[in-house]
Steps between C-alpha positions, in 0.01 A plus 500: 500500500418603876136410581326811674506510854169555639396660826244488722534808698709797535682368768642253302623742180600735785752194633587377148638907442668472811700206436579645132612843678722325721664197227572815315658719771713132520609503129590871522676407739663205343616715184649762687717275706577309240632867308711530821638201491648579134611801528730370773600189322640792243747649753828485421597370815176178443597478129899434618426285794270300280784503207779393766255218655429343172926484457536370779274193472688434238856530602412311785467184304851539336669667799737186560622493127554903498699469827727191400529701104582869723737392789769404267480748263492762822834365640679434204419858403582600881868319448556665171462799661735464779790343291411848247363397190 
């Protein structure tokens, strides 16, 4: 439990309002940025580039094997379809 503050003038309970006034001014503050922040985050365009960065962490690790697996399945396919099959 909070122990009671105790004053000893009105100077001082006027300050102490003050500061509470102004740390809650902040936190409105705080919350409403904060509900800006999420409603872009739910963009399509933030919820895609978010989608397509997480990917591409990924494939970036495995890049070299996907290449060296792709290439020769590209141009064997690209032969094939020269010669007409």
């Amino acid at each position: 439990m909070e122990e009671t503050k105790k004053y000893s003038s009105y100077a001082q309970i006027e300050l102490e309002l003050e500061i509470l006034k102004v740390e809650r001014e902040l936190n409105l503050k705080r919350i409403i940025l904060d509900v800006k922040k999420s409603k872009e985050s739910l963009l399509p365009k933030n919820i895609i580039k978010g989608f397509l960065g997480d990917y591409k962490s990924i494939f970036s690790n495995y890049s070299g094997i996907i290449l060296k697996t792709a290439i020769p399945i590209l141009i064997q396919w690209f032969i094939n379809r020269k010669r007409g099959n």
